[in-house]
C-alpha positions in Angstrom: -21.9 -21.7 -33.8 -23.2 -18.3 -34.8 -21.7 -15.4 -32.7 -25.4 -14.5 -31.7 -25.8 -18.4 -30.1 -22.5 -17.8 -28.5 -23.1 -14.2 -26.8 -26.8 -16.7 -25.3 -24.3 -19.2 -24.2 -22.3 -17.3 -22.3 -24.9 -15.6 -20.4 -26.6 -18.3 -19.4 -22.9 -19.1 -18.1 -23.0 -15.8 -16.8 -26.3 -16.2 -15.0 -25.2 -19.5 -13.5 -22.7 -17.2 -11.2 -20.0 -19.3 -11.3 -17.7 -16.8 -12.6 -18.6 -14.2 -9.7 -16.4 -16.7 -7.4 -13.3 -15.2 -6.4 -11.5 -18.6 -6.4 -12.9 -19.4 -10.1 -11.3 -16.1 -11.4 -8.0 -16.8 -9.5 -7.9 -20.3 -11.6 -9.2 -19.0 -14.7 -6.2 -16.0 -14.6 -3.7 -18.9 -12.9 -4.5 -20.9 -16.1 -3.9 -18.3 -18.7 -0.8 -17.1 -17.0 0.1 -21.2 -17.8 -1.2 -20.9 -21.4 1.0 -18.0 -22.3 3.9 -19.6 -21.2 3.3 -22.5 -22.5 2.9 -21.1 -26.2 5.4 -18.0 -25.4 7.6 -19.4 -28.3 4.6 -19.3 -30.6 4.2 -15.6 -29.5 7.3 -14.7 -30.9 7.5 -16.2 -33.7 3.9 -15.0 -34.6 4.8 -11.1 -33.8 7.5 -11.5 -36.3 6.0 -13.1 -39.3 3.0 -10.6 -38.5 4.7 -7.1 -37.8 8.6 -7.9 -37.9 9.2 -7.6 -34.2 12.5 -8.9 -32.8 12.0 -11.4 -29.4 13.3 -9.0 -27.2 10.8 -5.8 -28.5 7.9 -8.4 -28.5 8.8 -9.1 -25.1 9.3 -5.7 -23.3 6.1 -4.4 -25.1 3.7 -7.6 -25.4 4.3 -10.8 -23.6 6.4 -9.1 -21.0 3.3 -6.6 -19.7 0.8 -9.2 -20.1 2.3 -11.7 -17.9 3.3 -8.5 -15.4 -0.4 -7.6 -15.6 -1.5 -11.5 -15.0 1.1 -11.5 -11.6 -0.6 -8.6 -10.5 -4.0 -9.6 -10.6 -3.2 -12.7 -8.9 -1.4 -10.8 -6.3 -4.5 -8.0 -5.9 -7.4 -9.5 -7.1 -9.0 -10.6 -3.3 -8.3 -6.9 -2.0 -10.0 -5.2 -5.5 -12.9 -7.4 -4.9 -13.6 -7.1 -1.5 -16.7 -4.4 -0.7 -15.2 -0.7 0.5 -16.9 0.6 3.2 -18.2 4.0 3.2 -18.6 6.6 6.0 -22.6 7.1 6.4 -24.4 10.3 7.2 -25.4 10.7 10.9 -29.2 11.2 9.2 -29.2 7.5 8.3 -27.7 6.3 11.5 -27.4 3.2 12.7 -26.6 2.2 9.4 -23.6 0.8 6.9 -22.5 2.0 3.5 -20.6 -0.2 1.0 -19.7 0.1 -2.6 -20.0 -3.5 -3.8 -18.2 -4.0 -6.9 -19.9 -6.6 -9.5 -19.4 -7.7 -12.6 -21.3 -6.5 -15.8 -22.0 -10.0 -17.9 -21.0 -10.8 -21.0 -18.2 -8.7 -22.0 -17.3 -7.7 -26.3 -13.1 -7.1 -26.6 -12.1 -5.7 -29.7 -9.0 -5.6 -30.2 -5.9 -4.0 -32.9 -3.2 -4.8 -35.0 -0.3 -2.7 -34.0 0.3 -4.7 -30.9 -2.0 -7.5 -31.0 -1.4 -9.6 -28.4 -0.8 -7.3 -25.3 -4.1 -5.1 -26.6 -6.0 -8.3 -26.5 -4.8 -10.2 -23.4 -4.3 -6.7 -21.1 -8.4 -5.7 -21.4 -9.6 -9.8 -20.8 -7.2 -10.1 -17.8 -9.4 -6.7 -16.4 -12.6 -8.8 -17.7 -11.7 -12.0 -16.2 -10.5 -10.6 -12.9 -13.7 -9.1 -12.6 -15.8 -12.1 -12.9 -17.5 -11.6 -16.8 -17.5 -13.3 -19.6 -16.1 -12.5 -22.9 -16.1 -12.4 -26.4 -13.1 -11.5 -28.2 -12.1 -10.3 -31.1 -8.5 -10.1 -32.6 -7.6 -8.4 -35.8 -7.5 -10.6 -39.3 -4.7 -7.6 -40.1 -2.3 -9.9 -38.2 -3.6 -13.5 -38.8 -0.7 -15.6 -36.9 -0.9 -13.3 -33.6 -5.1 -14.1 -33.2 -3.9 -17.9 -34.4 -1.8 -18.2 -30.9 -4.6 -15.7 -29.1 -7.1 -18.1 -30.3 -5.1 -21.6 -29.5 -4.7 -19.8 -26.2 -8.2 -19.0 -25.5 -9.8 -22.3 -26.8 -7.1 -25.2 -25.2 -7.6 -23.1 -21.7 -11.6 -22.0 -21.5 -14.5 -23.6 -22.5 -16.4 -20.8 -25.2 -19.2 -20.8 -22.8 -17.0 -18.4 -21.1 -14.1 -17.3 -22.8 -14.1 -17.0 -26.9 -12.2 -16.0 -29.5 -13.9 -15.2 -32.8 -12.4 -16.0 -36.3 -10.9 -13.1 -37.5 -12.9 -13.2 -40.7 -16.2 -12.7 -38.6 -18.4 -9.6 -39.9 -18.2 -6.5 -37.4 -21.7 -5.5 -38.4 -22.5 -9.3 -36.8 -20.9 -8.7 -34.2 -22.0 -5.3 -32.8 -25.9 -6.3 -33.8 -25.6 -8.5 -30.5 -26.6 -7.9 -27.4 -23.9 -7.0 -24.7 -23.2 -6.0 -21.0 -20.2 -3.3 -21.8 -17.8 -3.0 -25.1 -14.2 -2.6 -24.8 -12.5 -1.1 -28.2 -9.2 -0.2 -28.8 -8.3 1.0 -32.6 -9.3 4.1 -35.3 -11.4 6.6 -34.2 -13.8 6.2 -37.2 -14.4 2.5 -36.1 -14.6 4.2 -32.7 -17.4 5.9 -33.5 -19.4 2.8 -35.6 -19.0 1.0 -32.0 -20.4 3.0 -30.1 -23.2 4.5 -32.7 -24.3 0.1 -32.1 -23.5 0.5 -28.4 -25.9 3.6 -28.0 -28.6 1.7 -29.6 -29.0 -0.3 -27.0 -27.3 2.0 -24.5 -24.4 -0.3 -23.9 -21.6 0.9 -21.8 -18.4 1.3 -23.6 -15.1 2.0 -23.3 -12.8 3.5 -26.2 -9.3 3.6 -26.7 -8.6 5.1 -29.7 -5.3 7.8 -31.0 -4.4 11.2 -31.7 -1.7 13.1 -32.5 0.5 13.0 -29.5 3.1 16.1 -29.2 6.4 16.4 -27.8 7.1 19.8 -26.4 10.5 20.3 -26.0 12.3 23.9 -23.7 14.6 25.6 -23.8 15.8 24.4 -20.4 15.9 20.8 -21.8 18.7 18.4 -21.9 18.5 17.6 -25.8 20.9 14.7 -25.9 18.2 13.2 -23.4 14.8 14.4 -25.2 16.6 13.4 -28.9 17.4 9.5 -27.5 13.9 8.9 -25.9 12.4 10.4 -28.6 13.9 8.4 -31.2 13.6 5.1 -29.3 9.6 6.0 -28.5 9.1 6.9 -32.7 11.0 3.9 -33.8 9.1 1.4 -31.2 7.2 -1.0 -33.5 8.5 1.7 -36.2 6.3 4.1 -34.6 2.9 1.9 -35.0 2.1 2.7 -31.4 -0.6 4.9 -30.7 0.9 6.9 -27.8 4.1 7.4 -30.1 5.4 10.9 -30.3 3.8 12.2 -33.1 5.2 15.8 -33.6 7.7 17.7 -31.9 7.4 21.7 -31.2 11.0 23.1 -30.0 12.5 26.7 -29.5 13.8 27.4 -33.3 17.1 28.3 -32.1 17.5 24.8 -30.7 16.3 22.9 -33.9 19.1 22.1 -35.8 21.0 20.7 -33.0 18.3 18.7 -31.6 17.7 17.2 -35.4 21.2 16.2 -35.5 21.1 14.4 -32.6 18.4 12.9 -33.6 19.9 11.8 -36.7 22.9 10.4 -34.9 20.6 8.1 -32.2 18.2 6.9 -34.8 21.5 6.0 -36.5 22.7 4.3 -33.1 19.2 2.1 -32.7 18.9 1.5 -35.8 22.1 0.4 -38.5 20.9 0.0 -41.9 17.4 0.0 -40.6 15.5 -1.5 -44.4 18.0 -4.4 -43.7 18.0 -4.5 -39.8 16.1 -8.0 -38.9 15.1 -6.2 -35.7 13.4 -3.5 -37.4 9.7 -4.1 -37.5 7.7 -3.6 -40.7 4.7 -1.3 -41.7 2.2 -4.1 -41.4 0.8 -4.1 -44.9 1.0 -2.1 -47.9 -1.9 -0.1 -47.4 -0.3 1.7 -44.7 3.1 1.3 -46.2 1.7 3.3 -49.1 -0.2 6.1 -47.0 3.5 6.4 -45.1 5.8 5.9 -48.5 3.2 9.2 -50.1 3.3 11.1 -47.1 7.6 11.1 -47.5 7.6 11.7 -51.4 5.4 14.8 -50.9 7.2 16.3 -48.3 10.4 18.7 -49.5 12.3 19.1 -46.3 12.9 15.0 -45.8 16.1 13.4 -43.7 15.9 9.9 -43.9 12.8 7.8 -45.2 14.2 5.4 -47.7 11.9 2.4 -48.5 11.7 -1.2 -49.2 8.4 -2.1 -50.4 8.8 -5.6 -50.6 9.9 -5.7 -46.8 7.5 -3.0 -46.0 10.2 -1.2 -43.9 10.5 2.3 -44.1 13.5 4.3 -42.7 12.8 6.7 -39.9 11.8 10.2 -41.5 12.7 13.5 -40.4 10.7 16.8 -41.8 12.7 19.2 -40.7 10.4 21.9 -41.7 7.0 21.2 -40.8 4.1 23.3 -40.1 1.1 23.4 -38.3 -0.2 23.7 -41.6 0.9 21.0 -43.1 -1.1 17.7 -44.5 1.0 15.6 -42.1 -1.0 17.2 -39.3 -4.0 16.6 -40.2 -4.0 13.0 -38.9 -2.0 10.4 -36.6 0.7 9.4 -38.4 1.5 5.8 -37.1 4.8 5.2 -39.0 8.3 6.2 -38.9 7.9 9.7 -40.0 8.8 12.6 -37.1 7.4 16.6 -38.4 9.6 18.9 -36.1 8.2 22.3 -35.8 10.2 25.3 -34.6 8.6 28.4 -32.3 9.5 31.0 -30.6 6.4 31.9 -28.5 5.4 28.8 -26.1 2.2 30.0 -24.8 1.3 30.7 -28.8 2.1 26.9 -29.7 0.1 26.2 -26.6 -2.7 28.1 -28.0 -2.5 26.4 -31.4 -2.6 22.5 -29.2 -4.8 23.6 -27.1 -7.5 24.4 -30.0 -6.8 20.9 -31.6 -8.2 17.2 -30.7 -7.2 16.5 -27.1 -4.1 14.1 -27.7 -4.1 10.2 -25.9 -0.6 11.3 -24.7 1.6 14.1 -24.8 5.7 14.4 -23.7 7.5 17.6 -21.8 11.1 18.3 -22.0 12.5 20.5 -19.7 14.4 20.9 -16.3 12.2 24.4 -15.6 10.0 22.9 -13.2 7.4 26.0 -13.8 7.7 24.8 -17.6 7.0 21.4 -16.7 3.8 22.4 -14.4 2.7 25.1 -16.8 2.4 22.7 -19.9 1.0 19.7 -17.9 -2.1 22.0 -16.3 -2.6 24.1 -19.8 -3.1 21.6 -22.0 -5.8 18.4 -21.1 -4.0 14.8 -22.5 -5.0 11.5 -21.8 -1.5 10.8 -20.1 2.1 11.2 -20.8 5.6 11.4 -19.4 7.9 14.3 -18.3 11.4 14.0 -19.8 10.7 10.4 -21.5 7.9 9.0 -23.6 5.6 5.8 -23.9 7.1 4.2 -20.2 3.8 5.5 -18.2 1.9 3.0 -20.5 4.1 0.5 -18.8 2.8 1.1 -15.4 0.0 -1.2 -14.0 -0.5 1.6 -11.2 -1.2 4.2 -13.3 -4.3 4.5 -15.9 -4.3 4.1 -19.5 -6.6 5.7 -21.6 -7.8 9.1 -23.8 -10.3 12.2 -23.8 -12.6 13.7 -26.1 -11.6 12.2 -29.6 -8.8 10.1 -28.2 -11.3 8.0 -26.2 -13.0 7.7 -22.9 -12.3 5.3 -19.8 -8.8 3.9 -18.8 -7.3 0.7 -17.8 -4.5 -1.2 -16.6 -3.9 -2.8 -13.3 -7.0 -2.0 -11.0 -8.0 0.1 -13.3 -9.3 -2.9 -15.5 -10.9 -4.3 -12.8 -12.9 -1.4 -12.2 -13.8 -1.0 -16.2 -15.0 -4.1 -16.1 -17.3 -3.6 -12.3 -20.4 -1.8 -11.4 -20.1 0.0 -8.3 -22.8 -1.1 -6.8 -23.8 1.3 -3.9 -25.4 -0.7 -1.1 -26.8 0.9 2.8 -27.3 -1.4 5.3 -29.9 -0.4 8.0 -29.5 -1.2 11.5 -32.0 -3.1 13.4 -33.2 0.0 16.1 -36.2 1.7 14.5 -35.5 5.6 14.7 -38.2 7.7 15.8 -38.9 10.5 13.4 -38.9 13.1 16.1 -37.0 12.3 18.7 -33.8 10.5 17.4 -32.5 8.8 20.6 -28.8 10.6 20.2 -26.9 12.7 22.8 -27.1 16.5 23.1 -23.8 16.6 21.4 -25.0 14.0 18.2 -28.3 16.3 17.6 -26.1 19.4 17.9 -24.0 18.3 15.3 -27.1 16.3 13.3 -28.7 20.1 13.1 -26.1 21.8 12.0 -25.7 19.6 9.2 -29.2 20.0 8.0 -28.8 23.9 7.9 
């Protein structure tokens, strides 16, 4: 089937309105919740032939949140469905006001490599919940991953409804079809190619994309505390996550002790890491060669050994890194940490504020002021206070980035409402009002005129 008969499939599907049934979407999320159990073996296994990851990682960051996320759908899926009622105007009296949530149609996922199967799964279990249908598209940059994804996908919903592409299918193919809404997570170049399609035919999208994500570190800080979360959230995935810590600016006088603490946890985590079986690897050797240049031109380097052959690289300090610098020109996406000293905060808050608005951004400090003064100052798609990556884990909060780090947000309701139309909907009474003489007490006009003052 060509992608272009598929997309006409599923709306007809869509148009039957089968999958606006509350009690179809509760099966169709109850059955995947089965499938991924079923094949949770297969899951592992895949995540480490594809990126390296050890069971337990692969668990607490991708099979783990997805089958969180299914739970809670099931458990919420009724009460996110169910129309809100609005308080009406006393001008429109008798009347009721609802906000009626419905699904878009058919639904385009594209998804990424760095952790294929929760960035796949998380954004359909939004799209399923809220009654679409959807095309998906893994990434061919991990092939065994979008093998389960797709045995998933095909053994539990017919493609009429739920499909996974082959990951060799042409983007340009893809994005020349028609579709309801577009749901990208990856580059911010490719971000831009989807929705340059989607504003063709004025699509809705949403983009989650990267940036370079700052840790900002006081001098009221416990640094034994901001070295070992920092570490763990750069060496997650060996620091292929796009809400890693990406730089971190700290009072000079506290630099070299924070770097040697630093040295000493990433030491802790990770023994021998080039030999450490539950070390993920850079997923090919294009990026491993991007990461592998970036360390050889650098002169202030702790750490970064290589292993081409396994693709791992050693966590990388650069002790003396600038604002200036190449490596802050761009997301790094690898094991490499820049540390940056200063001695004037509201100066290095200057210098963030004037770059690309970050998808996340981490505070260190016990100064409450410090922690309220950096969080309003500087505008961040989200982050954490004294810890990093953990608010991605929450299904109550929303996931997502501004300006160049992307637009809309997800997780938990969130998804569901990405993937709904608020549909605004006023319900007349059946008394006809008389234009003139509205037949309300003294005390309803009184208050009806000063309203229209």
């Amino acid at each position: 089937m060509t992608i272009e008969s598929i997309v006409s499939a599923q709306r007809n599907y869509f148009h039957s309105d089968i999958t606006k049934d509350i009690a179809f979407r509760h099966d169709a999320l109850n059955n995947l919740l089965s499938a991924v159990k079923e094949n949770e073996a297969a899951i592992y296994d895949a995540l480490k032939k594809d990126l390296g990851k050890s069971e337990p990682e692969a668990y607490m960051t991708e099979v783990g949140l997805v089958i969180h996320a299914l739970h809670n759908a099931l458990s919420n899926l009724s009460k996110w469905a169910k129309p809100v009622r609005k308080r009406t105007p006393i001008t429109l009296f008798p009347a009721k006001s609802y906000v009626c949530k419905e699904p878009y149609g058919v639904v385009l996922i594209l998804s990424p490599w760095n952790y294929p199967f929760f960035l796949s799964m998380s954004p359909l279990i939004g799209a399923i919940a809220a009654g679409n249908c959807v095309v998906l598209k893994t990434s061919r940059n991990c092939p065994h991953t979008s093998a389960v994804i797709a045995k998933i996908i095909h053994s539990t919903f017919s493609s009429n409804y739920i499909c996974a592409l082959d990951t060799g299918s042409d983007y340009d193919e893809i994005l020349s079809c028609s579709y309801d809404y577009i749901f990208f997570t990856g580059s911010e170049r490719v971000g831009r190619i989807v929705m340059r399609h989607a504003g063709e035919s004025l699509t809705p999208v949403t983009l989650e994309l990267g940036g370079k994500s700052p840790c900002i570190i006081d001098r009221s800080a416990n640094l034994k505390l901001a070295a070992k979360r920092i570490a763990w959230g750069k060496t997650l995935n060996a620091g292929q996550t796009c809400v890693a810590p990406d730089y971190v600016v700290i009072p000079r006088e506290q630099k070299e002790e924070f770097i040697s603490l630093l040295q000493k946890y990433f030491s802790q985590m990770l023994a021998n890491p080039l030999n450490n079986p539950d070390y993920p690897k850079i997923v090919n050797l294009h990026h491993f060669i991007r990461l592998k240049n970036l360390i050889h031109n650098s002169s202030s380097v702790i750490g970064g050994s290589v292993d081409e052959k396994a693709l791992k690289i050693e966590p990388a300090v650069f002790t003396e890194a600038t604002f200036e610098d190449d490596i802050m020109k761009d997301e790094i996406f690898g094991p490499i940490l820049p540390i940056i000293a200063y001695d004037d905060l509201d100066e290095v808050l200057t210098i963030i504020k004037q770059k690309p608005k970050p998808l996340a951004c981490y505070i260190f400090g016990r100064s409450r002021s410090f922690q309220r003064k950096v969080s309003a100052t500087l505008s961040f798609g989200g982050g954490c206070i004294n810890d990093t990556v953990m608010h991605v884990a929450s299904e109550q909060l929303p996931f997502g980035g501004i300006g160049s780090s992307g637009m809309g947000n997800y997780h938990g309701k969130y998804s569901f409402d990405t993937f709904s139309h608020e549909k605004a909907l006023l319900i007349k009474g059946s008394i006809d009002i008389p234009l003139r003489y509205p037949p309300y007490s003294q005390k309803k006009l009184k208050k009806m005129k000063h309203f229209l003052k």
